[in-house]
C-alpha positions as CSV (number, residue, x, y, z in Angstrom):
1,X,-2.4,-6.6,-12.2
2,X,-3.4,-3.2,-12.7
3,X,-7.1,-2.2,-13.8
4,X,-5.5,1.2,-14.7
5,X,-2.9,0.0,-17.2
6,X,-1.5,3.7,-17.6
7,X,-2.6,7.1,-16.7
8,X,0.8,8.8,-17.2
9,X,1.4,11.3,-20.0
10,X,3.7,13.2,-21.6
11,X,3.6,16.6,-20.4
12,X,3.8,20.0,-22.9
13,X,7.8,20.4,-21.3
14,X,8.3,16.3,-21.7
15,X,7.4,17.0,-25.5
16,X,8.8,20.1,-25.8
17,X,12.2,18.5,-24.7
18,X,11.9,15.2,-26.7
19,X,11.3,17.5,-30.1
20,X,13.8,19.8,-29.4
21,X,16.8,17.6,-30.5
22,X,15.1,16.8,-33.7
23,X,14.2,19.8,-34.9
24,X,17.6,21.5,-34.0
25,X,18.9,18.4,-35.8
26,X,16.7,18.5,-39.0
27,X,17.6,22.1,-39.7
28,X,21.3,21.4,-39.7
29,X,20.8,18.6,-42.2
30,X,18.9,20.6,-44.5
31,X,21.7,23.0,-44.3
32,X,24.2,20.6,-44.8
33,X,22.3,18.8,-47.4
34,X,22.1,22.2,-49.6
35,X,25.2,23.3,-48.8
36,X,27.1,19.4,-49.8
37,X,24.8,19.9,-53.0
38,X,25.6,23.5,-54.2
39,X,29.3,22.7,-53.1
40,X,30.1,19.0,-54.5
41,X,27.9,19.1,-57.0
42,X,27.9,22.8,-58.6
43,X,26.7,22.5,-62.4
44,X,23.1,23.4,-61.4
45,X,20.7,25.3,-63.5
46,X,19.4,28.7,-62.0
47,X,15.9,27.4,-61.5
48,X,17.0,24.3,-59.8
49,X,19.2,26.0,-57.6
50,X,16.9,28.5,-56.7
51,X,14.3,25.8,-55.9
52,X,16.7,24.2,-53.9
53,X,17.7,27.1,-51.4
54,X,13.8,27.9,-51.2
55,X,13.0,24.3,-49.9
56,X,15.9,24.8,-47.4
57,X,14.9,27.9,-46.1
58,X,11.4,27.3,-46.1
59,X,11.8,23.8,-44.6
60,X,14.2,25.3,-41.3
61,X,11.5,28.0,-41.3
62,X,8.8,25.5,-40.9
63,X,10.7,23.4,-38.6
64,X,11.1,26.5,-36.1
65,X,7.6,27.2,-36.5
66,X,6.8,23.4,-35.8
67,X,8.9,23.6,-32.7
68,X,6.9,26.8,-31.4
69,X,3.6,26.4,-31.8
70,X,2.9,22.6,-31.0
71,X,3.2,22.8,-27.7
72,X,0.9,25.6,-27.8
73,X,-2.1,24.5,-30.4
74,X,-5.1,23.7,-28.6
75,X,-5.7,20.7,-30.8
76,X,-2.3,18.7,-30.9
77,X,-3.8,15.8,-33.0
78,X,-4.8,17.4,-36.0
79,X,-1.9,19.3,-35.8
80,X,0.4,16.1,-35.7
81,X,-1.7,14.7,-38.3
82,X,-1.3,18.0,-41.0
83,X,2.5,17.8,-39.7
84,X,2.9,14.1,-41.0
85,X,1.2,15.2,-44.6
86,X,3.6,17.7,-45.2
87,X,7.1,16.2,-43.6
88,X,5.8,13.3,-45.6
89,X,5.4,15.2,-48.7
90,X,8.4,17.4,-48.7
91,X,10.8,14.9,-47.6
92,X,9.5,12.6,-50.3
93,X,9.9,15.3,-53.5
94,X,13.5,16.3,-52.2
95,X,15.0,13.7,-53.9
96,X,14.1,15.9,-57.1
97,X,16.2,18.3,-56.0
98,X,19.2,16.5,-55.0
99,X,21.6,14.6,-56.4
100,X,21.0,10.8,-56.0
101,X,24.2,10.5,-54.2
102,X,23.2,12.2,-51.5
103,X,20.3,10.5,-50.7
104,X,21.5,9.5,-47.2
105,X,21.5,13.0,-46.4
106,X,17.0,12.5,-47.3
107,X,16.7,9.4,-45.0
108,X,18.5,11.1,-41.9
109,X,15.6,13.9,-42.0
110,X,13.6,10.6,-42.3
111,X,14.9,8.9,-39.7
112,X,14.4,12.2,-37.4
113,X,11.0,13.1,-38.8
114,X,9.9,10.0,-37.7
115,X,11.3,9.6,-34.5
116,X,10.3,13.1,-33.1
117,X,6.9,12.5,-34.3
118,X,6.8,8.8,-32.9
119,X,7.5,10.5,-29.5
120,X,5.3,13.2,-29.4
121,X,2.4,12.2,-31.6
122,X,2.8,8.3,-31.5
123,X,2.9,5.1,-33.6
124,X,0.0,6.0,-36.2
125,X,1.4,9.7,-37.6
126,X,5.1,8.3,-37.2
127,X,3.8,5.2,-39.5
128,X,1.5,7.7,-42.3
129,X,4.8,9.9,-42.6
130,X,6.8,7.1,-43.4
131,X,4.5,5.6,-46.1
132,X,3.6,8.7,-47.5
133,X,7.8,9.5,-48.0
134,X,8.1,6.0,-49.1
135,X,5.0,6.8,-51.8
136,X,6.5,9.9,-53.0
137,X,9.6,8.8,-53.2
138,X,8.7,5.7,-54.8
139,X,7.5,7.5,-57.8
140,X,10.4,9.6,-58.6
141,X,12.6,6.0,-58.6
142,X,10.3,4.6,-61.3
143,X,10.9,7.9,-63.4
144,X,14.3,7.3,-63.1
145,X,15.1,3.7,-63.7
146,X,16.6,2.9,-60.8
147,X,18.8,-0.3,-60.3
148,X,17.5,-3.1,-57.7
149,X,20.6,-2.2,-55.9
150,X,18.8,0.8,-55.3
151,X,15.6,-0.2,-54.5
152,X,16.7,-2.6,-51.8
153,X,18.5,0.1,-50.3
154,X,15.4,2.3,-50.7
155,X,13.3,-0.5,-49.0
156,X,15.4,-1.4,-46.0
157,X,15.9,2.1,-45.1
158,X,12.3,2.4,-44.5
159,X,12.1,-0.9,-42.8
160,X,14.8,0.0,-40.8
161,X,12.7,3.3,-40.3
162,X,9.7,1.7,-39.3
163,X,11.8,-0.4,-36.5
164,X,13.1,2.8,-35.3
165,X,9.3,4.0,-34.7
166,X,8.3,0.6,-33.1
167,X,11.2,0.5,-30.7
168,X,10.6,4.1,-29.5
169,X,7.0,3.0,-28.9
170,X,7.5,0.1,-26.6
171,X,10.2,2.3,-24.8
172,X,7.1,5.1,-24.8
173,X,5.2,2.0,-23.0
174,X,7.8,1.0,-20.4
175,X,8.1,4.4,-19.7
176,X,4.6,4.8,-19.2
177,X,3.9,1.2,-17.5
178,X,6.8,2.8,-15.2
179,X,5.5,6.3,-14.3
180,X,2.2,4.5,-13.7
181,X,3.4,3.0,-11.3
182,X,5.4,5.6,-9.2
183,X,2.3,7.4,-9.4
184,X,0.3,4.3,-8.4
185,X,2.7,4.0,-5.2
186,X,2.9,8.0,-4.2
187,X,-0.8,8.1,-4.1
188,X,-1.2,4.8,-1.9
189,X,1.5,6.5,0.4
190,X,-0.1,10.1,0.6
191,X,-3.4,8.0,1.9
192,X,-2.5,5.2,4.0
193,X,0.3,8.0,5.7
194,X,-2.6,10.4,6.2
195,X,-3.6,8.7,9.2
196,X,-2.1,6.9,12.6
197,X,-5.2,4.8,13.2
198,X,-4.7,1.5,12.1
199,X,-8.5,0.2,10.9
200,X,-8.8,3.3,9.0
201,X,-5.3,2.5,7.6
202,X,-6.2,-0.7,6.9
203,X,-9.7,0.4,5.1
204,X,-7.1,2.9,3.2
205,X,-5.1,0.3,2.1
206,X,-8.0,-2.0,1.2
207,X,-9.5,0.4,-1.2
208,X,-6.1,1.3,-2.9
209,X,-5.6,-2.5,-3.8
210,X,-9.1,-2.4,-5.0
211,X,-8.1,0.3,-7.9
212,X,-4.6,-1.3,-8.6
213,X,-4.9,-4.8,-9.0
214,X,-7.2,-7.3,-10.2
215,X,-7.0,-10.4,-8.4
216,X,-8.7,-13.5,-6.4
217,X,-7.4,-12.6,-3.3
218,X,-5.4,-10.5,-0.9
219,X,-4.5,-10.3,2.5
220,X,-1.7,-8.8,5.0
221,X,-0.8,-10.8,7.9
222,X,0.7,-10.3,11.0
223,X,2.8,-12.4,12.9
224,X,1.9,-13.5,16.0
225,X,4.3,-15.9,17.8
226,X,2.8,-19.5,15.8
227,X,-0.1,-17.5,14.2
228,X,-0.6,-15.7,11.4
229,X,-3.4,-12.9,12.3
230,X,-5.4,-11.6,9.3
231,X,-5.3,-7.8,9.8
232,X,-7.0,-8.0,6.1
233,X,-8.0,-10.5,4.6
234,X,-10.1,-10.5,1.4
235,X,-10.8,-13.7,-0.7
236,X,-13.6,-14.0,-3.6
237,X,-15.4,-10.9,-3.0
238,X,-15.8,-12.3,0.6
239,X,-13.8,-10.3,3.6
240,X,-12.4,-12.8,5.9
241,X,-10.9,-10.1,8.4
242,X,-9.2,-10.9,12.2
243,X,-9.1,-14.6,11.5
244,X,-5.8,-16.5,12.5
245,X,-4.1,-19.2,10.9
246,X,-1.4,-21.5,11.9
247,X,2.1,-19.8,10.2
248,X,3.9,-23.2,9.9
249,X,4.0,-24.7,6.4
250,X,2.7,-22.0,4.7
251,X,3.7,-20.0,2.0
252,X,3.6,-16.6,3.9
253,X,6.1,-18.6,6.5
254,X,8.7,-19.2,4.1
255,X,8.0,-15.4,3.1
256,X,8.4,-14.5,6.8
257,X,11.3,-16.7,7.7
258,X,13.5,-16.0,4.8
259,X,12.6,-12.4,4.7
260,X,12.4,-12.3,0.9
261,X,9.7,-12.4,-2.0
262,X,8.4,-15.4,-3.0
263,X,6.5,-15.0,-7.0
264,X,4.6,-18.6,-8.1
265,X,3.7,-17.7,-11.4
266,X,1.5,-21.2,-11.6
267,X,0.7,-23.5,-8.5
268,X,0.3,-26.2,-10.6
269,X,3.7,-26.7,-11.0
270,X,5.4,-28.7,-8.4
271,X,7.0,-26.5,-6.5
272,X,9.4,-27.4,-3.8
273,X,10.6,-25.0,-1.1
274,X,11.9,-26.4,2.2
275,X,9.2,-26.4,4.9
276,X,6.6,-25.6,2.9
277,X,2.9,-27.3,3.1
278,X,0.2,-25.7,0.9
279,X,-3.2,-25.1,2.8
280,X,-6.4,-23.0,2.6
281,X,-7.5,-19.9,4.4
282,X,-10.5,-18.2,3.6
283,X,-13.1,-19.6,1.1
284,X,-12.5,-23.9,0.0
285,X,-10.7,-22.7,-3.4
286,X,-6.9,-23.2,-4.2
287,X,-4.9,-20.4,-5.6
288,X,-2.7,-21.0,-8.8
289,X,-0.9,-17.7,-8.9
290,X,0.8,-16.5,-5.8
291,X,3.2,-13.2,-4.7
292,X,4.0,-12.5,-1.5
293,X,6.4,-10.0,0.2
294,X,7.7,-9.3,3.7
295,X,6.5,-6.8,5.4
296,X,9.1,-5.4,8.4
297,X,9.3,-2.8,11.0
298,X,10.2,-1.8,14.6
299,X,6.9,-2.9,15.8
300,X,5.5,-5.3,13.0
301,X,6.4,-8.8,11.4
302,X,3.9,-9.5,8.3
303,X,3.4,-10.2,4.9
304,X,1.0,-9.0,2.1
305,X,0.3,-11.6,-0.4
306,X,-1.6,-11.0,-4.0
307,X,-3.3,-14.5,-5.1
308,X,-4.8,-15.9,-8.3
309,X,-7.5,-18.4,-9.5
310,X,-6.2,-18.3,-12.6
311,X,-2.2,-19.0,-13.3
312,X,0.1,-17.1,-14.6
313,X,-2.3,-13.6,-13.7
314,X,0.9,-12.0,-12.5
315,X,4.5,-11.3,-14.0
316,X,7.2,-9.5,-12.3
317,X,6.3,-5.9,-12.7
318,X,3.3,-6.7,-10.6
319,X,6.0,-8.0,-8.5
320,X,7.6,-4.6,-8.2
321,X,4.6,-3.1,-7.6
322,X,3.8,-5.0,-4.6
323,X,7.0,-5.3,-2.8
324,X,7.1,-1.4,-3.5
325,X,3.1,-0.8,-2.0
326,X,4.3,-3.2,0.7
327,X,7.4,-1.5,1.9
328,X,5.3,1.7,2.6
329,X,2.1,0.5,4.1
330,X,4.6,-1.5,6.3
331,X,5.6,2.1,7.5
332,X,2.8,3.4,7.9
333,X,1.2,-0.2,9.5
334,X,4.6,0.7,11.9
335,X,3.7,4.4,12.4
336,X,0.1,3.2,13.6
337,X,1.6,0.8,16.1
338,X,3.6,2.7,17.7
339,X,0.9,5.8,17.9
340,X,-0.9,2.8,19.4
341,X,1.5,1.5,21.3
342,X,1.7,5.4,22.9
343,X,-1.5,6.1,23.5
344,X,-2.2,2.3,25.0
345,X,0.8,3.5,27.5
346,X,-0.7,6.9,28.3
347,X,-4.2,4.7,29.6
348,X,-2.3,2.4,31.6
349,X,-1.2,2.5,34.8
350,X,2.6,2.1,35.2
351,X,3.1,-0.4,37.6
352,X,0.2,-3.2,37.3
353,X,-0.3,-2.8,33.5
354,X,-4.1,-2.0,34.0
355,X,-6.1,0.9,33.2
356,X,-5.5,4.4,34.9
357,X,-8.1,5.6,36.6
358,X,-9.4,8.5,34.4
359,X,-9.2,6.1,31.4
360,X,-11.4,3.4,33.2
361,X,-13.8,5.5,34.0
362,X,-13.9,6.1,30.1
363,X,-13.8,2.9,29.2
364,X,-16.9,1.8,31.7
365,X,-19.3,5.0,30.3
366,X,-18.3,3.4,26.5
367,X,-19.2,-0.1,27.9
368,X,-22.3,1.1,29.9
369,X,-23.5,3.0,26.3
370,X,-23.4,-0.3,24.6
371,X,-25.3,-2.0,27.1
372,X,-27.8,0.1,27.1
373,X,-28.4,-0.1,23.7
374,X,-28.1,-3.9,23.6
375,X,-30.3,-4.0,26.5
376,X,-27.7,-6.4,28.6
377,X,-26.5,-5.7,31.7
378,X,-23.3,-4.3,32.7
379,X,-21.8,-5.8,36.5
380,X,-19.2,-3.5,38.1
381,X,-16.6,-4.9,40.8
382,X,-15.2,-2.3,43.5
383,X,-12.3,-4.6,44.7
384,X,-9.4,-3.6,47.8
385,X,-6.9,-5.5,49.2
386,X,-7.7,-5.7,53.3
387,X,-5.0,-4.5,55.6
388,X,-2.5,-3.3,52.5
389,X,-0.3,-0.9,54.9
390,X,0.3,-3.8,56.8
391,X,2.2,-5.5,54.0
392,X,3.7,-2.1,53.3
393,X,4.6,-1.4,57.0
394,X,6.0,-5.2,57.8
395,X,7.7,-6.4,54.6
396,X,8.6,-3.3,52.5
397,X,6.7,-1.6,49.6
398,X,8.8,-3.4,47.2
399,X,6.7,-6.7,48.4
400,X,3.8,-4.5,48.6
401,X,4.4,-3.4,45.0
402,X,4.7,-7.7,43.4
403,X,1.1,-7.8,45.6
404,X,-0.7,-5.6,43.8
405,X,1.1,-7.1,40.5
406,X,-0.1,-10.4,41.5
407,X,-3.5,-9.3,42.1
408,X,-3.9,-7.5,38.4
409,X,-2.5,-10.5,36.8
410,X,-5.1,-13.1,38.8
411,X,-8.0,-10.7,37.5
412,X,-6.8,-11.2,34.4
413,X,-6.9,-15.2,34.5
414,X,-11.4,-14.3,35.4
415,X,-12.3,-12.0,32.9
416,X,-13.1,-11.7,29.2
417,X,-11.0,-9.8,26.6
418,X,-14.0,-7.4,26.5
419,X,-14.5,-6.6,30.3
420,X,-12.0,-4.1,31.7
421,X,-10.1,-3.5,34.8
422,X,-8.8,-0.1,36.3
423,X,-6.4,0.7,39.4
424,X,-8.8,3.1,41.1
425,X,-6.2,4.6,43.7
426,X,-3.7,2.6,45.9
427,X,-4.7,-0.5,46.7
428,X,-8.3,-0.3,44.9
429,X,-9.4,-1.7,41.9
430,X,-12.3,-1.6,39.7
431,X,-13.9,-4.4,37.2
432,X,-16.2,-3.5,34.2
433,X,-17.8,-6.9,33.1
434,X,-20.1,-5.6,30.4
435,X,-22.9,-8.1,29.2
436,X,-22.6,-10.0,32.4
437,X,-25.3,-10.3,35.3
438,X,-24.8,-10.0,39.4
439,X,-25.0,-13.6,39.9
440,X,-22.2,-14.1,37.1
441,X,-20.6,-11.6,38.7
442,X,-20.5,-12.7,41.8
443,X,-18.8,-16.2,40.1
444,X,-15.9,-13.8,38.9
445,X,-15.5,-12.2,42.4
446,X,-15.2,-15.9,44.2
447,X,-12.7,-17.3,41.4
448,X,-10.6,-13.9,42.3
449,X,-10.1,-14.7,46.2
450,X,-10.0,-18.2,45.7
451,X,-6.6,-17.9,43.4
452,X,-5.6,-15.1,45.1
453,X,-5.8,-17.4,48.6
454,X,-3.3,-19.8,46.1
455,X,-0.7,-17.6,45.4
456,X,2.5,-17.7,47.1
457,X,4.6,-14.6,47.9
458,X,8.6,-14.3,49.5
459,X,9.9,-11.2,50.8
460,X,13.3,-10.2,50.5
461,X,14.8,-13.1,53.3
462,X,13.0,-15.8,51.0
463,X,10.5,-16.3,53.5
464,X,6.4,-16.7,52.7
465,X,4.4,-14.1,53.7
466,X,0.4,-14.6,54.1
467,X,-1.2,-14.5,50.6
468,X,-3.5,-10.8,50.7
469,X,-7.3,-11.4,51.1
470,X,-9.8,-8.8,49.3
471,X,-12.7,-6.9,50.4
472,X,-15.3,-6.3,46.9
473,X,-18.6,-4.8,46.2
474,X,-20.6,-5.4,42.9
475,X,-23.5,-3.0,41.8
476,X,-25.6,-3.7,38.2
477,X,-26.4,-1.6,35.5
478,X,-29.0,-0.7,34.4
479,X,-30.8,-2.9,36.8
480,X,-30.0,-0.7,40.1
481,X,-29.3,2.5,38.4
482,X,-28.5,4.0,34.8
483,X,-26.3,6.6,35.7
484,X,-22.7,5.4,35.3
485,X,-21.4,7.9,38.9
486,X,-24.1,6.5,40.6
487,X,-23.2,3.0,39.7
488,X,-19.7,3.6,41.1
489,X,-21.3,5.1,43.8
490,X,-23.3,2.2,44.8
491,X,-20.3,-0.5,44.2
492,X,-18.2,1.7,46.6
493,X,-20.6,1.9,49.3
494,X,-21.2,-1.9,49.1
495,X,-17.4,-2.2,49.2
496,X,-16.5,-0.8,52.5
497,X,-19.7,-2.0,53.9
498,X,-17.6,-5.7,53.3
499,X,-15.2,-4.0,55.0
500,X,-17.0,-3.4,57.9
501,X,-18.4,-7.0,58.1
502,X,-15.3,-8.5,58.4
503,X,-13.2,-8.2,55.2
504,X,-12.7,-10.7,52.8
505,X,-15.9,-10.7,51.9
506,X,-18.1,-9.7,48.5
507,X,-20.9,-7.5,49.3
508,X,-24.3,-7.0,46.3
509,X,-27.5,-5.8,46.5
510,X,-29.6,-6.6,49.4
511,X,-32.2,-8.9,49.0
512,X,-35.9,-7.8,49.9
């Protein structure tokens, strides 16, 4: 799953620590293993004695100077390389100097020769020092006629040696695979938490999966009541963003439902899980690997899925990885909801759910912009209910209030998701209908009144009250003027001039 199959390394302290151990450890065994053979076995000759405390002190010598200047040599690999020569070497002629009975005593120092260096140098100098001991060694058994007893003894000690060196290796690599991957996940949560806005979270996120994984596809969805809405949604080198699909049957359903990881090593298999019927999103190609985890928070219900062409492309460490990348871009995805949520409450007006004023007035210089440089018109509706205070003064505010509720949410039922509508102050109101003409315009205004003559409002005795009628003036952009003030201007003006005719009534630009 990951194009980066590991970046961690040892560190100088990591390898200081690791060696540490062994060297302490070797210099006690070559104590020990002087001492035992001076003590046990004392008819030695002066030379060979001699020799023999000489190798000992000059071998614990060498071992502190080992442990204090690897970390520091500038060039650690032909340092590891001369160190596996001459652990090699000496450990191999020792066996000259001891008795033969000691020779466990030899392939202890063996044992932690090798190991320190397969930790800090790896498998290739760990593997040279044992054939070189096993060389070495080798030739001092042929001088000396050893049994076969012997030289099986001799020969699975250095396979057991060479197990030893393997086994710390794929531990090295799970260790590696491991701390590749906590360093995968803290860098995808210092970027995608460096930001509250959600696209540029979600183009985070995007390009983090792009270094991390190689797959077919991949996608996080949101719930959305029967729907599953894309947030992102790539497939084939082809981005398939803000598309919706229908949640039931899916795989990402059973996901969502059962609030749990779901890991389909091959497709082709048949596999049965309740509810579930496989279909197609994005590009005419099934998947035959598929992982998918749930994605939950205080403000989102999703799932991010990884997906295959190929089966078995994923095993269960790429498992891990997921759920673990899922669990923080779902708090961050959270994070950027609620900022949203916030700042979508801060340009809304508290009772009718519409734009504030100051943020409409935002909204219609952002629309106006993009008209202009589309070159498409841009109609604006100046709307008031007639004779308001009346409904105030006679049946309470609180009736007053569900009126200008009712109104916002008829408005709604005419427009487009891109148009916009603002509470300009009490009972007024103001419509942006970007890319729309006068004559369109004036189709939105009539389907306003006319539902709003449909509606049916109670007071508080249960008793119906006359539905509210409107008074509205529409002015055009650019057509009639380019300058956004003047626009509102122009739609005011045209407003209470339907005032003055009569109310009820939708007022636009003269015709010469």
């Amino acid at each position: 799953m990951s194009k980066h199959p590991g970046n961690f390394r040892y560190t100088p302290q990591d390898s200081l620590i690791s060696i540490l151990p062994s060297v302490i450890a070797g210099i006690l065994s070559l104590s020990m293993t002087i001492i035992a053979t001076i003590v046990l076995y004392p008819p030695l000759s002066t030379l060979h004695r001699n020799g023999l405390i000489a190798y000992g002190i000059a071998g614990c010598i060498y071992l502190g100077f080992y442990y204090r200047n690897y970390i520091l040599s500038p060039n650690k690999s032909i340092y590891a390389w001369g160190n596996t020569v001459i652990a090699g070497i000496s450990l191999g002629i020792l066996p000259y100097l001891i008795s033969t009975k000691l020779e466990y005593l030899i392939y202890t120092l063996l044992f932690m020769a090798a190991l320190a260096t397969s930790v800090i140098s790896g498998r290739g100098p760990a593997y040279s020092l044992i054939i070189i001991f096993s060389v070495v060694h080798s030739l001092h058994y042929f001088q000396t006629e050893t049994s076969l007893t012997g030289w099986i003894t001799h020969g699975g000690l250095l396979i057991a040696s060479l197990i030893t060196v393997e086994t710390i290796q794929q531990l090295k690599t799970i260790s590696q695979k491991q701390m590749n991957r906590l360093e995968i996940v803290n860098e995808i949560s210092k970027q995608i938490g460096s930001t509250l806005d959600t696209k540029q979270l979600l183009t985070l996120l995007d390009a983090e999966l792009q270094n991390v994984i190689v797959a077919d596809t991949y996608y996080f969805g949101v719930q959305q009541e029967d729907k599953l809405f894309m947030e992102l949604f790539y497939d084939d080198g082809q981005y398939f963003n803000g598309v919706s699909v229908d949640l039931e049957g899916t795989l990402s359903h059973w996901v969502l439902k059962n609030q749990q990881t779901l890991f389909l090593a091959d497709l082709r298999m048949d596999v049965k899980l309740e509810g579930v019927n496989y279909t197609l999103a994005g590009k005419p190609k099934a998947s035959l690997s598929w992982m998918g985890v749930p994605m939950k928070g205080f403000h989102v219900n999703g799932v991010m899925v990884i997906a295959s062409y190929r089966p078995n492309a994923f095993n269960r460490s790429d498992l891990e990885l997921l759920y673990n990348i899922s669990q923080r871009a779902a708090l961050a995805l959270d994070n950027t909801y609620h900022h949203a949520l916030v700042e979508e409450q801060a340009r809304l007006d508290s009772l009718t759910r519409v734009y504030n004023h100051g943020y409409f007035i935002q909204k219609l210089r952002e629309q106006a912009q993009a008209c202009s440089l589309e070159k498409h018109p841009l109609s604006l509706i100046m709307l008031d209910i007639d004779h308001f205070k009346q409904y105030n003064d006679s049946f309470g505010h609180i009736v007053g209030d569900e009126i200008l509720v009712r109104l916002c949410d008829t408005i709604r039922q005419h427009i487009k998701k891109d148009d916009a509508v603002g509470r300009w102050g009490g009972e007024e109101f103001a419509i942006s209908l970007p890319n729309t003409n006068e004559q369109q315009a004036v189709q939105v205004a009539r389907r306003i009144r006319e539902t709003l003559a449909t509606i049916k409002i109670n007071n508080h005795e249960h008793i119906e009250i006359p539905a509210p009628t409107t008074s509205m003036g529409i002015a055009v952009f650019p057509k009639e003027t380019e300058d956004v003030t003047k626009l509102i201007d122009l739609a005011d003006r045209r407003l209470y001039i339907a005032k003055k005719r009569g109310r009820d009534q939708i007022e636009i630009a003269p015709t010469l």
